[in-house]
C-alpha positions as CSV (number, residue, x, y, z in Angstrom):
1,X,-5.2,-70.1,52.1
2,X,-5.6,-71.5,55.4
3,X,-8.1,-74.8,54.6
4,X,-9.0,-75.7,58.3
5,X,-8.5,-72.3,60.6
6,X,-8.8,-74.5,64.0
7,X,-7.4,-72.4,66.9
8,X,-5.7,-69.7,63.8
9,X,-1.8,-70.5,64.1
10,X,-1.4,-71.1,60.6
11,X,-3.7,-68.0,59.3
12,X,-1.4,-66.3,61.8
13,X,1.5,-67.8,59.8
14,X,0.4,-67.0,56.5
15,X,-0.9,-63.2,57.7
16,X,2.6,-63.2,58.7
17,X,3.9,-64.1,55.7
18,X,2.1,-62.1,53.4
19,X,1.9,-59.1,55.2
20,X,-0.4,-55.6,54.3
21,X,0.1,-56.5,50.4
22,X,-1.3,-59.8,50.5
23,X,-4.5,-62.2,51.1
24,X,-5.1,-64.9,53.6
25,X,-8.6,-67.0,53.1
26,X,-8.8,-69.0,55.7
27,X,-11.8,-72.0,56.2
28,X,-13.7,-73.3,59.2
29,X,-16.9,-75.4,59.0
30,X,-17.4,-74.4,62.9
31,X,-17.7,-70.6,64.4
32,X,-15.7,-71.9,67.5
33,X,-12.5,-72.2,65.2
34,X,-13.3,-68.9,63.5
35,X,-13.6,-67.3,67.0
36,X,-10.6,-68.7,67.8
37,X,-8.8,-67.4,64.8
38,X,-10.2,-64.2,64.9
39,X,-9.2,-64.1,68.8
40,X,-5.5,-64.8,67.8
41,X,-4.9,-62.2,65.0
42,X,-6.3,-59.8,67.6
43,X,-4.0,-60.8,70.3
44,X,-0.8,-60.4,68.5
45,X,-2.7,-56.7,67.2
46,X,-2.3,-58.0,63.5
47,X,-4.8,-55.8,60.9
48,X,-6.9,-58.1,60.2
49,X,-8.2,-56.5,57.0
50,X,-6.7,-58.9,54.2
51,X,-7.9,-62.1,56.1
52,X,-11.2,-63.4,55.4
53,X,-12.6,-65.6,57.5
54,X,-15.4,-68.3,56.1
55,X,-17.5,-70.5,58.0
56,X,-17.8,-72.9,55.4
57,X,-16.2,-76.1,54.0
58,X,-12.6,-75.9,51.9
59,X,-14.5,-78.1,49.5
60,X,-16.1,-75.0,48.2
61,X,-13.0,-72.7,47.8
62,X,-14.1,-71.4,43.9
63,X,-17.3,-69.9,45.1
64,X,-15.0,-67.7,48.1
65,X,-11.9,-66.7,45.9
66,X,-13.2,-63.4,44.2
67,X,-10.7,-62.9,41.9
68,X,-7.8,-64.3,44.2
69,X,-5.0,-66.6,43.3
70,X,-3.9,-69.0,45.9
71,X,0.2,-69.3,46.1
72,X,0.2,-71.4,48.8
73,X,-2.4,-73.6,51.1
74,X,-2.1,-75.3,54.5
75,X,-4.9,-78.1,55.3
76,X,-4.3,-79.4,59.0
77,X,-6.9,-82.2,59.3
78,X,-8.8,-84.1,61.7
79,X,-10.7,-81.8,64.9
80,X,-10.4,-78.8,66.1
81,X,-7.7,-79.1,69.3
82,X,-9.6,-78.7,72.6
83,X,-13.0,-78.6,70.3
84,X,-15.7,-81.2,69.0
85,X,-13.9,-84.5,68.5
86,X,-17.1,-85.7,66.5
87,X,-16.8,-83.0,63.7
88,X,-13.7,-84.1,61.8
89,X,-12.4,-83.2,57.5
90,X,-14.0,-85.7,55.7
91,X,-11.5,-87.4,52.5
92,X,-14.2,-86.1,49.9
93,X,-14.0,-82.5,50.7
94,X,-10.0,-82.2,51.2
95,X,-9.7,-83.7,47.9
96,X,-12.4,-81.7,46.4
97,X,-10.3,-78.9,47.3
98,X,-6.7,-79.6,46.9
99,X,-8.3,-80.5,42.9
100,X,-9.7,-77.3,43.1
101,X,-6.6,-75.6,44.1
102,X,-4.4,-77.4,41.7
103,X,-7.0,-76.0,39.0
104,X,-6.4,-72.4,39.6
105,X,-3.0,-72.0,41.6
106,X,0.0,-70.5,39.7
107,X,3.4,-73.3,38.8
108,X,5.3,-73.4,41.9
109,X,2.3,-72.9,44.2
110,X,2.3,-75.1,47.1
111,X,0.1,-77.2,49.1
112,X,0.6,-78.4,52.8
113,X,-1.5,-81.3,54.5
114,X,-0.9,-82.3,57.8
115,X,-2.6,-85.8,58.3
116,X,-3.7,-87.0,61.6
117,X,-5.2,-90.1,61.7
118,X,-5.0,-91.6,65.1
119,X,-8.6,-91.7,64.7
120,X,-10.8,-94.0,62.8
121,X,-12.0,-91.3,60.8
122,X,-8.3,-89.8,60.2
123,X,-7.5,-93.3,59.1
124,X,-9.9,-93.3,56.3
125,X,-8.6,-90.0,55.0
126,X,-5.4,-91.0,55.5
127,X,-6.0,-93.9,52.7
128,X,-7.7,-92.0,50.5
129,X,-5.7,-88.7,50.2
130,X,-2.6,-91.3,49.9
131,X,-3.9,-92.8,46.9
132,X,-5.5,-89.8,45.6
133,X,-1.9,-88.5,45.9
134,X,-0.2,-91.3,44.4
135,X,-2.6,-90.8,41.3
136,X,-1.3,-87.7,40.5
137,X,0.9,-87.4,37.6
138,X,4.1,-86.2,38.3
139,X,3.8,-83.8,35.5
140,X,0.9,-81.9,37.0
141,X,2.5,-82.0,40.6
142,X,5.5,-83.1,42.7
143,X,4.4,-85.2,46.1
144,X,6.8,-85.3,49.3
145,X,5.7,-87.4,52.1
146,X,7.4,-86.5,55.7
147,X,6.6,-88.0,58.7
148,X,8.7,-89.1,61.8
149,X,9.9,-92.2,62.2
150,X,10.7,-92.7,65.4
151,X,7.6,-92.0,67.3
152,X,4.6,-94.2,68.0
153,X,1.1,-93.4,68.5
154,X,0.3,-92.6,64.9
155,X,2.2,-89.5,64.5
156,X,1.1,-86.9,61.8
157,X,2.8,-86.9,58.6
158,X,2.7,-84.1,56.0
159,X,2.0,-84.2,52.0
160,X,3.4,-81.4,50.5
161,X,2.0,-81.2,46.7
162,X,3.9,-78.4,44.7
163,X,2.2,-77.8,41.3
164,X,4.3,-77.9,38.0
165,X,2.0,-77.7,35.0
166,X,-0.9,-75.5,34.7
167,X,-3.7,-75.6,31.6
168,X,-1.3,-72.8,30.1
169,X,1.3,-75.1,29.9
170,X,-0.8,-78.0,28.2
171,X,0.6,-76.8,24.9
C-alpha cells in the first residue's frame, strides 16, 4: 500500500515489487498526485490493472481493502513535491491508519514512514507519530528510527514499524 501516492515513485516501487500476481492500493487526498501517479505507471508502460488508485485519505484504508491484506506500506508525509504546500498529512490520520494497518496486516508485515518536518505542520506530526510510536509495545511491533546525522536543515528520518503479534497470536 502506497499511503500518500505524491508524484507515484513508490506505487511504482511496490507495482514493481509485486508484479502481475500482486496488489498495490495506493492513497491521495488530491487528484493532482493521482494524475501524477497514474502518469508515471504509464510512462514506464507498467499494466496498471492491480493498482488502484483512491482519492481519499489513508485514514480510511478498511473501507478500500476489499478483501486485501496489506504486506507492506510506505507513508511519505508532508506535501506533494512541486504541489500545494498548504495541503499537508495531518498526525490524526497517519496514525489512524498505521492502527489500522497493524490491525489487519499479517506478522512480519512492514510499515515505512518517511517524516518531513521542516515545516511547522511536519513538526507537529513529527511529535506525535514519535510518541505514538514509542507507545507501542514491543510485542505488537518492532520500531527502527533512521535518520542522517550529518545533515542540517531538518532532514527526513524514517520509522520503520514491522508487526510481530497479531489477535491470532493473543493466545
Amino acid at each position: 500500500m502506497d499511503a500518500t501516492a505524491g508524484n507515484g515513485h513508490d506505487t511504482l516501487f511496490l507495482r514493481e515489487v509485486v508484479g502481475h500476481t500482486g496488489y498495490v492500493l495506493s492513497f491521495d487526498i488530491q487528484k493532482e498526485a493521482l494524475q501524477h501517479t497514474k502518469k508515471r505507471l504509464e510512462d514506464r508502460q507498467i499494466d496498471g490493472s492491480n493498482v488502484e488508485l483512491v482519492q481519499d485519505s489513508h485514514a480510511n484504508v478498511m473501507t478500500h481493502l476489499n478483501g486485501h491484506t496489506p504486506k507492506a506500506a510506505i507513508f511519505n508525509l508532508g506535501y506533494l513535491p512541486g504541489g500545494d504546500k498548504t495541503i499537508v498529512t495531518s498526525p490524526s490520520s497517519t496514525i489512524t491508519s498505521v492502527r489500522q494497518l497493524l490491525s489487519v496486516m499479517p506478522i512480519g508485515a512492514v510499515i515505512v514512514i518517511v517524516v518531513y518536518y521542516g515545516h511547522e505542520e511536519g513538526k507537529k506530526e513529527r511529535d506525535a507519530l514519535l510518541k505514538f510510536t514509542c507507545s507501542l509495545s514491543h510485542h505488537e511491533a518492532l520500531v527502527a528510527r533512521y535518520e542522517f546525522i550529518n545533515h542540517t536543515n531538518d532532514p527526513p528520518f524514517i520509522l520503520a514499524i514491522e508487526k510481530r503479534k497479531g489477535a491470532e497470536n493473543d493466545a
